[in-house]
C-alpha positions as CSV (number, residue, x, y, z in Angstrom):
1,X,12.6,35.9,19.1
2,X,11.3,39.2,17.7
3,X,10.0,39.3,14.4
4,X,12.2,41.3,12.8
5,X,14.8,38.7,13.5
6,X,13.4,35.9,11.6
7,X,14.7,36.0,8.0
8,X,12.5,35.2,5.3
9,X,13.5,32.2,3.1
10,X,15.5,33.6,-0.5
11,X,12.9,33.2,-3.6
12,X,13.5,30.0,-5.0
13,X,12.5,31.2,-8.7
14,X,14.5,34.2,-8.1
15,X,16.9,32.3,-7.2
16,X,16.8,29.7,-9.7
17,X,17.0,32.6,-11.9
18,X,20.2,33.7,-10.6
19,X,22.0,30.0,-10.8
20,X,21.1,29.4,-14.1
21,X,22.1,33.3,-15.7
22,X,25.4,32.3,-13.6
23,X,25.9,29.4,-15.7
24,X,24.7,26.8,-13.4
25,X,22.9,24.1,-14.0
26,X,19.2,24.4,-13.8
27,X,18.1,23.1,-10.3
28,X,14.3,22.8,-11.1
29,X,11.6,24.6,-9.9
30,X,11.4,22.8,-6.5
31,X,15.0,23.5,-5.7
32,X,15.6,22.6,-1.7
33,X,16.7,25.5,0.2
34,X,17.9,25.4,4.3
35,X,19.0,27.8,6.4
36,X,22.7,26.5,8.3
37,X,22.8,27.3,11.4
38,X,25.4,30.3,12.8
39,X,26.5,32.9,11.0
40,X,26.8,36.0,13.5
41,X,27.6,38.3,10.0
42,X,25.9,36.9,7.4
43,X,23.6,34.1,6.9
44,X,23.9,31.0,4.8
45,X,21.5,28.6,3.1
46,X,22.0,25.4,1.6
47,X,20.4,25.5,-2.0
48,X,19.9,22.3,-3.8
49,X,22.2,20.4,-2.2
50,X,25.0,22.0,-4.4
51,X,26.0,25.6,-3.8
52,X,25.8,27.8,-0.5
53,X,24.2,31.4,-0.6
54,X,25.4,34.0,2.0
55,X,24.1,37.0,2.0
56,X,23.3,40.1,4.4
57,X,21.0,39.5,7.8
58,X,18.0,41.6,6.7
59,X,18.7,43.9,10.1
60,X,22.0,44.6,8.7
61,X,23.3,48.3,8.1
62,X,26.7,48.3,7.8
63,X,27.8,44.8,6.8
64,X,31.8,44.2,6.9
65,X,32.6,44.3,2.7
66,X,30.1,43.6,0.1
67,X,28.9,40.7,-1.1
68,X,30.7,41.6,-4.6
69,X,33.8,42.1,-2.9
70,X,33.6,38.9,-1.3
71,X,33.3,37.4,-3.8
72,X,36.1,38.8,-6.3
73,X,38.6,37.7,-3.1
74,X,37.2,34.2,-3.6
75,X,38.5,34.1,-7.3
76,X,42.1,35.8,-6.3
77,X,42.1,33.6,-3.8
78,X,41.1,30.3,-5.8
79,X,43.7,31.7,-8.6
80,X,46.3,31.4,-6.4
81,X,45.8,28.3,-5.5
82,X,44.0,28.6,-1.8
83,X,41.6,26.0,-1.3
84,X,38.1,28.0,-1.6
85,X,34.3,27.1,-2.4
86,X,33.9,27.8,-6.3
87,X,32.3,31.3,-6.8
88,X,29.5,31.8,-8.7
89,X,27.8,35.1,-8.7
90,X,26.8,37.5,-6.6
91,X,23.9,40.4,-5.9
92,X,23.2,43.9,-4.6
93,X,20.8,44.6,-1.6
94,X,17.3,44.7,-2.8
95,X,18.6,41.9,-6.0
96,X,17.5,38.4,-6.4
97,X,18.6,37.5,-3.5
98,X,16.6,39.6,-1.3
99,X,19.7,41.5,0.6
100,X,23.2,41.4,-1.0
101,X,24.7,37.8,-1.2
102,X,27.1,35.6,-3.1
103,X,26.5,32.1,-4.1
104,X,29.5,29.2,-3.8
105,X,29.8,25.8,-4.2
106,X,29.2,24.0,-1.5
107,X,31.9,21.6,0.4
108,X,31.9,18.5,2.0
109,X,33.4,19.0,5.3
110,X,33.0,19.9,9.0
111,X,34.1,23.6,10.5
112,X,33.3,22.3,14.0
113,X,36.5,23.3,15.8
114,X,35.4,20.5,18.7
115,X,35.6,17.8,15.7
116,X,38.7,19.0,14.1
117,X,40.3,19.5,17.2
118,X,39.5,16.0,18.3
119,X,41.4,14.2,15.1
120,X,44.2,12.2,16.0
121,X,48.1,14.1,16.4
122,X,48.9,13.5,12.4
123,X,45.5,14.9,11.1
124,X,45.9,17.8,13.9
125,X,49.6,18.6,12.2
126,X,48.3,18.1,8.3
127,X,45.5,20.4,8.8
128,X,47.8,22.9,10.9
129,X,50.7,22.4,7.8
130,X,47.3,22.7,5.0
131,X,46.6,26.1,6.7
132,X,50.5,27.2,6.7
133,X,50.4,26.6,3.1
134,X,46.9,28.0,1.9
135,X,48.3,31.2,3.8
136,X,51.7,31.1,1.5
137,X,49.2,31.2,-1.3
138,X,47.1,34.2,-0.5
139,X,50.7,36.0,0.1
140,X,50.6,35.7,-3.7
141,X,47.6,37.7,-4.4
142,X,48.3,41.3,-5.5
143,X,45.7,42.8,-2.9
144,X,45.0,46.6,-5.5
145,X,43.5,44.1,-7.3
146,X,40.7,43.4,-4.7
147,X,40.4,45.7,-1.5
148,X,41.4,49.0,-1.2
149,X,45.3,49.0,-0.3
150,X,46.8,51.5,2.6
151,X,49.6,54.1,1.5
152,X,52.7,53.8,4.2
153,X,52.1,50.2,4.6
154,X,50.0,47.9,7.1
155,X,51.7,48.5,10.5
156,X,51.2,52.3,10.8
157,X,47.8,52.3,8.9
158,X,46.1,49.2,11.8
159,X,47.8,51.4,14.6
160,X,46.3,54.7,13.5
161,X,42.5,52.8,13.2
162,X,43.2,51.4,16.4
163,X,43.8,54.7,18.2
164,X,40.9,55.9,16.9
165,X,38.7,53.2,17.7
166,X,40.1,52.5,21.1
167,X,39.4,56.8,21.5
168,X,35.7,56.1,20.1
169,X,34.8,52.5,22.0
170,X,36.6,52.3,25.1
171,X,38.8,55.3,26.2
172,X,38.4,54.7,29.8
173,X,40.1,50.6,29.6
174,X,43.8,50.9,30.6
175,X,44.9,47.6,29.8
176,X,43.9,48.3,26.1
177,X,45.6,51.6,26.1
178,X,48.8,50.3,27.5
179,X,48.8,47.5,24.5
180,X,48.1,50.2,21.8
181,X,51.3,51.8,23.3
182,X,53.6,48.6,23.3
183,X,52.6,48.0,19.4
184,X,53.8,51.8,18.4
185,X,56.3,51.3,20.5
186,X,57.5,48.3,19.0
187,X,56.1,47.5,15.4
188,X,58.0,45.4,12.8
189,X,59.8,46.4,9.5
190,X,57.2,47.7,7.2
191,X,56.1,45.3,4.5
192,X,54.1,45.5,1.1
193,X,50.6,44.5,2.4
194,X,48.8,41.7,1.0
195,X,45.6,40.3,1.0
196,X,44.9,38.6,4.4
197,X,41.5,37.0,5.2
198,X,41.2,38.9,8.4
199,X,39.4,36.0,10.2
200,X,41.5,32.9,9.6
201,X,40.6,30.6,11.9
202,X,38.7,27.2,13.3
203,X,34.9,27.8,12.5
204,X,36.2,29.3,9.1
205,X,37.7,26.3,7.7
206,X,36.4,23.0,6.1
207,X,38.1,19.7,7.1
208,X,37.6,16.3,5.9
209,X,39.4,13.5,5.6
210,X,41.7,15.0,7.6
211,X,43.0,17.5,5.1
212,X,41.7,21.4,4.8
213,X,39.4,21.4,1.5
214,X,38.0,24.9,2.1
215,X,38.7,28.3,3.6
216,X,35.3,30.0,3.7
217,X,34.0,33.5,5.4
218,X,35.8,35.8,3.7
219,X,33.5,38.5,4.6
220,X,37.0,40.4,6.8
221,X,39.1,40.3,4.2
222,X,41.5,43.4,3.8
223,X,45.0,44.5,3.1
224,X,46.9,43.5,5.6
225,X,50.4,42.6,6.7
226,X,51.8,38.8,5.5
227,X,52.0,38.0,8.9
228,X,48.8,39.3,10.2
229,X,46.6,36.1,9.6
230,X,49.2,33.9,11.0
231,X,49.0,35.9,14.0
232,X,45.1,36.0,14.2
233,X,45.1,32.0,13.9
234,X,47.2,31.8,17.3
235,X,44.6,34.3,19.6
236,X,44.2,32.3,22.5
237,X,40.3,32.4,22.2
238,X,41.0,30.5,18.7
239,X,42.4,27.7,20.3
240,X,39.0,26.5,21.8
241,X,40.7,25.4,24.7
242,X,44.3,23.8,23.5
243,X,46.3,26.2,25.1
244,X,49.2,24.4,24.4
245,X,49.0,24.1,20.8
246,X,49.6,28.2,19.9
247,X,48.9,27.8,16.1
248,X,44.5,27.5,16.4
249,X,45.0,24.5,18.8
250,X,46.1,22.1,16.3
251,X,50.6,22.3,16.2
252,X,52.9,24.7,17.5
253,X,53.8,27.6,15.5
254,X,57.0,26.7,13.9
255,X,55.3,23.6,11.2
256,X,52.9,26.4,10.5
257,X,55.6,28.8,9.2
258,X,57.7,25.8,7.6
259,X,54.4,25.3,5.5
260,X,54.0,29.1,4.7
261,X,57.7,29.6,3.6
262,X,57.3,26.8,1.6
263,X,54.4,28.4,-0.3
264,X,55.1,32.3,-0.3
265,X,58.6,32.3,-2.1
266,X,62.1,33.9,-0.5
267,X,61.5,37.6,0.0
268,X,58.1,36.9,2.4
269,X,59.6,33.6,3.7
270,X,62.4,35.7,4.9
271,X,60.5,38.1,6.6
272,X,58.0,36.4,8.6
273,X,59.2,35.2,11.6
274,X,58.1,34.3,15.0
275,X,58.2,37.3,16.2
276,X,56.4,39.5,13.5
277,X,53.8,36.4,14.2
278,X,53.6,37.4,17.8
279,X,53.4,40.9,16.8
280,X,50.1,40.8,15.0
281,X,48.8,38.0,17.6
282,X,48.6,41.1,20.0
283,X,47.0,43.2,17.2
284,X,44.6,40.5,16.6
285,X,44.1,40.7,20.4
286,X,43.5,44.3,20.5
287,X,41.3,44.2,17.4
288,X,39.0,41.6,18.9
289,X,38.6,43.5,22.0
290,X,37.0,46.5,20.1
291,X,35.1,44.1,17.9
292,X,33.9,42.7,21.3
293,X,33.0,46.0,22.7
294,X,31.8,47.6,19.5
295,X,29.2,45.3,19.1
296,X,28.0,45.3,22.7
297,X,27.4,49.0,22.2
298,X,25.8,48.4,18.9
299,X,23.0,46.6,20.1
300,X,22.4,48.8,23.4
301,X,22.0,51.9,21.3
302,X,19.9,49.8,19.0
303,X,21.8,50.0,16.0
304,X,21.8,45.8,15.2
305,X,19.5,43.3,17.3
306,X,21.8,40.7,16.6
307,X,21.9,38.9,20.2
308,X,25.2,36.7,19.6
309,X,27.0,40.0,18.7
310,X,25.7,41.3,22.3
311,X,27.1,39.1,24.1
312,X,30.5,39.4,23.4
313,X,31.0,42.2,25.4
314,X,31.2,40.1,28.2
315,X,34.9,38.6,27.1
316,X,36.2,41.7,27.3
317,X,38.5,40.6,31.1
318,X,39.4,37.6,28.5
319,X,41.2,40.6,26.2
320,X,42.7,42.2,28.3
321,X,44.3,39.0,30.5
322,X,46.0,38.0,26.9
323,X,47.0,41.0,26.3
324,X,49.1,41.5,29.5
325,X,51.1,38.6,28.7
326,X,51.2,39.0,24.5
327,X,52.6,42.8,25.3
328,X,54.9,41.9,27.8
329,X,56.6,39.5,25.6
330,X,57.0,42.4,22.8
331,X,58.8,45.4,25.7
């Protein structure tokens, strides 16, 4: 590993500094801090055994939202009752954090999707129905208040960034281009957008005892359409394997969107159905494939050195064998 992709431990005084003018309570000055492992956008560190810091890789130059934003969807997103690591405070590049980060409290749980997906068929369905739910919440949150929000709603504003990124990444790859057609073809009633986490997923959520206790990584997060993360949770590739199981590998769809229409209220529970859910699962598709691609290209014209970014270049056939099938069930 080259040198410039070791990252230097945060400053623990600085640090200590930052908890305590946060309102924390005063860790010492010997507070513990670890570096987790993973983390292919941001990394995290364990500090005192309490809270969790994630903050920019010190190669980064364009990181997905800042750490600020990230951390004001946290509190709209704890407000309305989604299950979230208590925010604490955040900082710019070049702060007391060394690059721009965010400090949470730190949850007991597993994100392994092998160990979640291994829990017995009842634990599989309550995690599947927690998820459902914590989505219904975040319908609630009034996205202007957070992110930037599209004018002419989510549907036309995703297809006219994926033209253009589709025209800027991979113009030559058919399969891709037919997809992109099928979704203008074929888009669902405009809705108002609302905050989605844009990565809702296994590997994003914390389980134990069975039960969802935190979504984390909200690094994505966006306007979006109330459907779109319900859609992203049933990619194939997010399934890890339990092909069967559409929603993440853990239920079928349909206990999923009892659980959300339980939680959103009537005008969204009336709206999202399987189909706007299938919808997005093929944008989610076609969004991955460019993120795939993207970030193959960014590190051969040396603009991250990131190596698990890469390699996902290589999934690409992956994309585009979903995305026959997900399109043909939208003509």
């Amino acid at each position: 590993m080259t040198a410039e992709l070791v990252a230097a431990a945060p400053d623990p005084a600085l640090l200590r500094e930052a908890l305590v003018d946060a309102g924390a309570p005063d860790p010492g000055p010997d507070v513990a801090i670890e570096r987790l492992a993973g983390g292919a956008s941001r990394e995290s560190w364990t500090v005192g055994g309490r809270w969790v810091l994630k903050r920019d890789h010190p190669t980064e130059t364009d990181p997905p939202m800042t750490a600020a934003k990230e951390l004001r969807a946290l509190v709209a997103a704890r407000d309305a009752g989604v299950p979230v690591p208590e925010p604490l405070c955040a900082e710019p590049a070049g702060g007391r954090f060394g690059t721009a980060g965010y400090v949470a409290a730190l949850v007991p749980g597993t994100s392994s999707p092998r160990r979640v997906l291994a829990l017995d068929d009842g634990a599989r369905l309550a995690v599947a129905q927690d998820l459902g739910a914590a989505l219904g919440a975040l319908a609630g949150v009034d996205a202007s208040d957070v992110v930037d929000v599209p004018a002419g709603g989510a549907v036309g504003a995703v297809l006219a960034d994926l033209a253009e990124e589709l025209d800027a990444v991979a113009p030559e790859r058919a399969v891709l281009a037919v997809a992109l057609r099928v979704l203008e073809l074929h888009p669902p009633p405009e809705a108002d957008p609302v905050l989605v986490h844009g990565d809702f997923r296994l590997g994003n959520v914390l389980v134990d005892g069975g039960r969802v206790r935190a979504i984390i990584d909200w690094e994505f997060c966006r306007a979006g359409d109330p459907a779109e993360d319900l859609g992203f949770l049933c990619l194939r590739p997010w399934r890890f394997g339990a092909d069967g199981r559409r929603a993440g590998g853990l239920a079928g769809l349909e206990p999923v969107l009892d659980a959300y229409r339980a939680a959103c209220g009537p005008r969204l529970a009336a709206l999202v159905d399987p189909r706007r859910v299938a919808y997005w699962e093929a944008v989610g598709q076609l969004r991955w494939g460019l993120y795939c691609l993207r970030h193959a290209a960014g590190y051969a014209e040396g603009r991250h050195r990131h190596l698990e970014r890469a390699v996902l270049g290589r999934r690409i056939a992956e994309v585009e064998w979903d995305l026959l099938d997900l399109v043909e069930e939208l003509a």
